[in-house]
DRENDO-1510 file (C-alpha; in Angstrom, 1 decimal, always signed):
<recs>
REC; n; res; u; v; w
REC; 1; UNK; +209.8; -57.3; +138.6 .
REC; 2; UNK; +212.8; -56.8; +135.9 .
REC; 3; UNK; +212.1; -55.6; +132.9 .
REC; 4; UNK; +214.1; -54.4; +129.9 .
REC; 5; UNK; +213.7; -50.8; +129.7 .
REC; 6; UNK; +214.6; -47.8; +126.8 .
REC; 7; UNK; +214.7; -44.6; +127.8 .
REC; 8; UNK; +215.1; -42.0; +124.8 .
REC; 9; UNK; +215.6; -38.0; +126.3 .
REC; 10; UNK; +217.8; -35.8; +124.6 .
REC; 11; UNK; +219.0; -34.2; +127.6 .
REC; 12; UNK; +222.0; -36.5; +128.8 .
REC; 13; UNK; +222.0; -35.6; +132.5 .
REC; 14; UNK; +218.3; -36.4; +133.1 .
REC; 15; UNK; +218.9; -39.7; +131.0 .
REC; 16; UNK; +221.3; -40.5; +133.2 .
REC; 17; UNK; +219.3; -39.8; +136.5 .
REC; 18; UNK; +216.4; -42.0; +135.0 .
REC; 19; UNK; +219.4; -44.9; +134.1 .
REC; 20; UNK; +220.5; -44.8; +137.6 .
REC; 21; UNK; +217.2; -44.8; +139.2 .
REC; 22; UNK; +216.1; -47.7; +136.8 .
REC; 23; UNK; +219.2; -49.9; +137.3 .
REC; 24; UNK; +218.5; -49.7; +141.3 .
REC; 25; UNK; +215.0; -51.0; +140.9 .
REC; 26; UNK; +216.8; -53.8; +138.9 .
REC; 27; UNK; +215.8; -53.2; +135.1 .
REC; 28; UNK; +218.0; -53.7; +132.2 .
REC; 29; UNK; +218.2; -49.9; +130.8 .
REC; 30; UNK; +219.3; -49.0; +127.4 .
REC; 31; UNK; +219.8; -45.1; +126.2 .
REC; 32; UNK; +219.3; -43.2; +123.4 .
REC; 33; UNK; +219.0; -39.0; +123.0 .
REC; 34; UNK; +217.1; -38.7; +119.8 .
REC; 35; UNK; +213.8; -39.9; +117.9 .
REC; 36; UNK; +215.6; -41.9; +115.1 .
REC; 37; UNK; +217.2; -44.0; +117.2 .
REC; 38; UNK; +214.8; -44.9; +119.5 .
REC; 39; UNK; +212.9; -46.1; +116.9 .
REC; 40; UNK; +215.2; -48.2; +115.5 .
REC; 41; UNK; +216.5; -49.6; +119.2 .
REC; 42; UNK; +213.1; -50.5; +119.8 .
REC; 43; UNK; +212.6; -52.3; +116.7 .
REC; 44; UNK; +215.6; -54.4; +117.5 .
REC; 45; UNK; +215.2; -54.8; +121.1 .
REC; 46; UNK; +211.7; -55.2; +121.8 .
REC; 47; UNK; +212.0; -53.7; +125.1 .
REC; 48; UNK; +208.8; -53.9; +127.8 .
REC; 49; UNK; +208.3; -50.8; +128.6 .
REC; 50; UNK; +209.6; -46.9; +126.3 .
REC; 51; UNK; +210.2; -44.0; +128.5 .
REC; 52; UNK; +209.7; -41.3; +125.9 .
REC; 53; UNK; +210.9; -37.9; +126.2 .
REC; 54; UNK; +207.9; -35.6; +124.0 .
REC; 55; UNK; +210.6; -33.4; +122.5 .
REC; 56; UNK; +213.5; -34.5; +120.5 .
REC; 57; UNK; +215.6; -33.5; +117.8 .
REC; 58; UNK; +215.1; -35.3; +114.1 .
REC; 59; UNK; +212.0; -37.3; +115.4 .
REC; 60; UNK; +209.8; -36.2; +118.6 .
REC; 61; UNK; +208.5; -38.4; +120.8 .
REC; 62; UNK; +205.2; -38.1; +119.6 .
REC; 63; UNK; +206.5; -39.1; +116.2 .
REC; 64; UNK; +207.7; -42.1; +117.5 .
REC; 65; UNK; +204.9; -43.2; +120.0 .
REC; 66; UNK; +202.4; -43.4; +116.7 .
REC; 67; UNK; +205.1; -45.1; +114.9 .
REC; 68; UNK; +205.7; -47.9; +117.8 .
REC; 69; UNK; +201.6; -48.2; +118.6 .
REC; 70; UNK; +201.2; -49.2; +114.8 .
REC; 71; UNK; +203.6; -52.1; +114.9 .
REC; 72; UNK; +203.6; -53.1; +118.8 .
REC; 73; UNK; +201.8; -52.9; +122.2 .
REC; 74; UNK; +205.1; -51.8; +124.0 .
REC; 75; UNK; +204.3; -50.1; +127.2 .
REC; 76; UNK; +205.2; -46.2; +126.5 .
REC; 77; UNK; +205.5; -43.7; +129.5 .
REC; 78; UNK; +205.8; -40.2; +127.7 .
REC; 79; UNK; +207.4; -37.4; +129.4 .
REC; 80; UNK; +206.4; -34.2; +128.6 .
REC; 81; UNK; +207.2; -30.0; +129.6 .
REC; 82; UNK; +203.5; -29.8; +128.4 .
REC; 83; UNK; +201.0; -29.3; +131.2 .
REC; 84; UNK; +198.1; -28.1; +129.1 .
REC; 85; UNK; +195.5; -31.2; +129.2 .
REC; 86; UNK; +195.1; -30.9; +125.2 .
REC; 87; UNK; +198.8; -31.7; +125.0 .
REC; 88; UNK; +198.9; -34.3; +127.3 .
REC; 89; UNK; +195.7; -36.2; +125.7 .
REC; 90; UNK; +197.3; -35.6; +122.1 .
REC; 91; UNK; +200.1; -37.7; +123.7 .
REC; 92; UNK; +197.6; -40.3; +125.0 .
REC; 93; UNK; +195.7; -40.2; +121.3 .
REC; 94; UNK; +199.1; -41.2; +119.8 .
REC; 95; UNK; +199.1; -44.4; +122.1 .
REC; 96; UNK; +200.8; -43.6; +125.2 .
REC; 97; UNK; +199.9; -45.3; +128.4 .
REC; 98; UNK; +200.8; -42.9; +130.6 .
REC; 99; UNK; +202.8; -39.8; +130.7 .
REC; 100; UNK; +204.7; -37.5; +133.5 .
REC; 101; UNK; +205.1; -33.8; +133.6 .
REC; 102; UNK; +208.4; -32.4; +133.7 .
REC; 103; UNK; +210.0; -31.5; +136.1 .
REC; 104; UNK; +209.5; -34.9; +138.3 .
REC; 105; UNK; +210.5; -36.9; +141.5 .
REC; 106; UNK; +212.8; -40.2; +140.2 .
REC; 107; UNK; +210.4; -41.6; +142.9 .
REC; 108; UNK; +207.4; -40.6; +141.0 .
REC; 109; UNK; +208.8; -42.0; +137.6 .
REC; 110; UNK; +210.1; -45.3; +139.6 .
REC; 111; UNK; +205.5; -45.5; +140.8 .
REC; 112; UNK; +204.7; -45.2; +137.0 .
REC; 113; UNK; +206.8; -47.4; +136.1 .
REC; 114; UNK; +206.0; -50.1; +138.7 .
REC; 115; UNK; +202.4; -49.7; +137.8 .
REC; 116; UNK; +202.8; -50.0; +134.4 .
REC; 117; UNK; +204.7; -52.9; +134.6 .
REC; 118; UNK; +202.6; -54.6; +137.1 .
REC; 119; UNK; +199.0; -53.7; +135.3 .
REC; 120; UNK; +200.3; -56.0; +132.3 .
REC; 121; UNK; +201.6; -58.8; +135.0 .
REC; 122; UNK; +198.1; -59.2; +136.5 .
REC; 123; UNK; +196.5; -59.2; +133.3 .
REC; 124; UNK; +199.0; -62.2; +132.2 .
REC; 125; UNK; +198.8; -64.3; +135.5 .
REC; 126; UNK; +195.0; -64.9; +134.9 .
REC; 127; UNK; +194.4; -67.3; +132.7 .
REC; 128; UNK; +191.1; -67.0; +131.0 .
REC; 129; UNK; +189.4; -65.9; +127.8 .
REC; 130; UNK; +186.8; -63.7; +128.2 .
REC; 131; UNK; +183.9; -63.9; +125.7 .
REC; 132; UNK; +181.0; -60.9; +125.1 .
REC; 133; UNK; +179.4; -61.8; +122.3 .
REC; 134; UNK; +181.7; -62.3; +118.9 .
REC; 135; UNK; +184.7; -60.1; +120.9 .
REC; 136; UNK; +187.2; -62.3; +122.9 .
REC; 137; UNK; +189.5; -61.0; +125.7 .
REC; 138; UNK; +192.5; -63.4; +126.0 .
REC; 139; UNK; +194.2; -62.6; +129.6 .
REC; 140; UNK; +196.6; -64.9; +129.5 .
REC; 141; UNK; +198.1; -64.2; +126.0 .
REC; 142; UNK; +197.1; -60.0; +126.2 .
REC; 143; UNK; +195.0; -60.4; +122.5 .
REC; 144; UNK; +191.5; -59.5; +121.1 .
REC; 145; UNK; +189.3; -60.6; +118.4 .
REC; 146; UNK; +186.0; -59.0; +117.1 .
REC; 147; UNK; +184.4; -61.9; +115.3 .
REC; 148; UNK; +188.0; -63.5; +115.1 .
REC; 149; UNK; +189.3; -60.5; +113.9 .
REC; 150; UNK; +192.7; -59.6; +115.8 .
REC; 151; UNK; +192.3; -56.0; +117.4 .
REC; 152; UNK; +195.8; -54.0; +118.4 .
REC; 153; UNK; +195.2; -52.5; +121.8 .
REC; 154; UNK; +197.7; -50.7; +124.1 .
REC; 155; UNK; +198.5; -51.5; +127.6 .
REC; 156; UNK; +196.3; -49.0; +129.0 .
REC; 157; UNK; +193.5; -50.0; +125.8 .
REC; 158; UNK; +193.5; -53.9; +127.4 .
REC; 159; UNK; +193.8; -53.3; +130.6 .
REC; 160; UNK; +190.0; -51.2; +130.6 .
REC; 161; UNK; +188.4; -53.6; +128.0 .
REC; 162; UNK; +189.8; -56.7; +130.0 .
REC; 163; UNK; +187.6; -54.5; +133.6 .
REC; 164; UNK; +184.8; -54.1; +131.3 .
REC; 165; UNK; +184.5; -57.6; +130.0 .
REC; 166; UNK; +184.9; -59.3; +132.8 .
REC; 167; UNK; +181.4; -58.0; +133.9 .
REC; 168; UNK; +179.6; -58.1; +131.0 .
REC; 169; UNK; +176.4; -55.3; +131.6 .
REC; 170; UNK; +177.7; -53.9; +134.4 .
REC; 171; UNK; +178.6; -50.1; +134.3 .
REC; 172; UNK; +181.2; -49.3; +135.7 .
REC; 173; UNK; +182.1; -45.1; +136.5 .
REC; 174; UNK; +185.4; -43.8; +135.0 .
REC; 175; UNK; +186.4; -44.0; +138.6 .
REC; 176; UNK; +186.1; -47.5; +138.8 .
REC; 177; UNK; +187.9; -48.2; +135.8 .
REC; 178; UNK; +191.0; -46.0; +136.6 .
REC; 179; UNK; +190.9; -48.2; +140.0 .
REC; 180; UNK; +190.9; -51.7; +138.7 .
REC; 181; UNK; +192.3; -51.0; +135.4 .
REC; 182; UNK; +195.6; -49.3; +137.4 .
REC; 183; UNK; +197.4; -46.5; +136.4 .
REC; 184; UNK; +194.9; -43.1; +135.8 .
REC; 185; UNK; +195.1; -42.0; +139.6 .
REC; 186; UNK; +195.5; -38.8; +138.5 .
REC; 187; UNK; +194.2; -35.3; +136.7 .
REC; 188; UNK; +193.2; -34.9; +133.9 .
REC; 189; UNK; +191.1; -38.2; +135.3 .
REC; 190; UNK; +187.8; -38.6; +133.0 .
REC; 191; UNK; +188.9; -37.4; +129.8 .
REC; 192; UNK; +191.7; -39.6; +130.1 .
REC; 193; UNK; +189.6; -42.7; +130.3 .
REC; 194; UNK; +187.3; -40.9; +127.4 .
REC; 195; UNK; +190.3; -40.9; +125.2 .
REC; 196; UNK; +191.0; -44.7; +125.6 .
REC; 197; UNK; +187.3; -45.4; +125.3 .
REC; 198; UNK; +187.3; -43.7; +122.0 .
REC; 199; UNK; +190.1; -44.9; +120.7 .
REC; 200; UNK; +188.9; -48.9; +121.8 .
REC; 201; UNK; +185.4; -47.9; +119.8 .
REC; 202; UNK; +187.7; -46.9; +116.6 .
REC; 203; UNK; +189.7; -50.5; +116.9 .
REC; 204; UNK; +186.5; -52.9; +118.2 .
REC; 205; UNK; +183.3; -51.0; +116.8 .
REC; 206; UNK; +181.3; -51.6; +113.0 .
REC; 207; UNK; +180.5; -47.9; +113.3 .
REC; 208; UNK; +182.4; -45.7; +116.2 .
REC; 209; UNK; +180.0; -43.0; +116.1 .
REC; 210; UNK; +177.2; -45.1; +117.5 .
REC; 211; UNK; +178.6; -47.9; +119.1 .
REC; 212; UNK; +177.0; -51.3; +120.0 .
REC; 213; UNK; +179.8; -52.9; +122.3 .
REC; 214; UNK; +181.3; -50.3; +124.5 .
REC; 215; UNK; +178.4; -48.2; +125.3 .
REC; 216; UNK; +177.9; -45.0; +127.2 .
REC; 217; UNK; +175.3; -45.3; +130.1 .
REC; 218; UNK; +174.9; -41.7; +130.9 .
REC; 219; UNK; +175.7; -40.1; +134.1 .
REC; 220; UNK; +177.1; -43.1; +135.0 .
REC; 221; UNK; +179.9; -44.3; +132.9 .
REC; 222; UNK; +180.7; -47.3; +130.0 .
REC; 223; UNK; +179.7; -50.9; +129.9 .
REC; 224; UNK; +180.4; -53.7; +127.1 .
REC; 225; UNK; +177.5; -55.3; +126.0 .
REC; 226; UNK; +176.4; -57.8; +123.4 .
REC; 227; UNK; +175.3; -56.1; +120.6 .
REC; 228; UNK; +171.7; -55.8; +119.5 .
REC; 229; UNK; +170.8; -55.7; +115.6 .
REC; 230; UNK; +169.4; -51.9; +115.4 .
REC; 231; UNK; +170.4; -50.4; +118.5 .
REC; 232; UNK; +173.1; -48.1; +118.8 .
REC; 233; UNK; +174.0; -45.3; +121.2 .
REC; 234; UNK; +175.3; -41.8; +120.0 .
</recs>
């Protein structure tokens, strides 16, 4: 699939390796080198998908992901020279989707792009709303509502809430969710789901530190559920 792409990385020869690459899988590819300017190209553009560098001058890339995840669902690929897991979950935290360790394979960028791109296609061909109680997963149009209130989620966010709601009371292991929901086939595996689970229980929860709709079944994994008056889990 085609997709209009911006790639911000300050260093101009591996911009132009990722531009290359891009272009030959048939995306329209647009590049900037620092933080400011992504921002503002991505404002302008609304492109599908970011491919962030973590480090760059004026504004870093983790700047500009929490800036971006407060005013759009935009898919954002962070790339990072940080292999410590902290780092790469801070990156996740400030609304990533995904991210790649420098240095990287143009084939291996090219995969996470692909999946990205294609987790948010199936999601959109399926054309149903899915109802757990008073929150609504919209496939077809990518939106949630808790008791009609709208709920910002990331890619990444949606794609595991649309798995879990599907099957309402079925738990499903973090295994399971980084198979159907696409895209975590790789370490750090369970405390990247954890990190999207928390973040969904701060967006769709009265009280995220004992939740009532995404709940932990211990040993096993998460489930959504329809929330019962006076029962919570820690």
């Amino acid at each position: 699939m085609s997709a209009r792409i911006l790639v911000a990385e300050d260093n101009q020869r591996q911009a132009e390796v990722i531009e290359h690459y891009l272009r030959i899988e048939g995306h329209q590819v647009q590049v900037v080198h620092d933080g400011q300017e992504a921002l503002r190209q991505a404002r302008q553009q609304r492109p599908d998908l970011v491919v962030l560098d973590g480090m760059m001058p004026g504004l870093d890339g983790l700047d500009v992901c929490r800036l971006l995840r407060r005013e759009s669902s935009v898919l954002i690929l962070m790339l990072t020279a940080r292999s410590d897991e902290e780092d790469l979950l801070q990156g996740l935290d400030s609304g990533a989707d995904d991210y790649l360790t420098k240095p990287y394979r143009p084939r291996e960028l090219l995969a996470r792009v692909r999946t990205l791109l294609r987790r948010v296609d199936r999601v959109k061909t399926d054309e149903k709303v899915l109802h757990v109680g008073g929150l609504a997963v919209d496939l077809e149009r990518c939106t949630v509502t808790v008791d009609e209130r709208p709920v910002d989620c990331t890619p990444a966010e949606f794609a595991i809430l649309a798995v879990l709601a599907d099957r309402p009371d079925r738990v499903f292991s973090r295994a399971q969710l980084r198979d159907q929901a696409q895209g975590f086939d790789r370490e750090p595996t369970n405390r990247v789901i954890d990190t999207h689970v928390l973040n969904l229980r701060r967006k769709i929860e009265d009280d995220p530190r004992r939740p009532r709709r995404l709940v932990t079944v211990y040993g096993l994994g998460y489930k959504i559920t329809v929330p019962e008056p006076g029962l919570a889990t820690p």
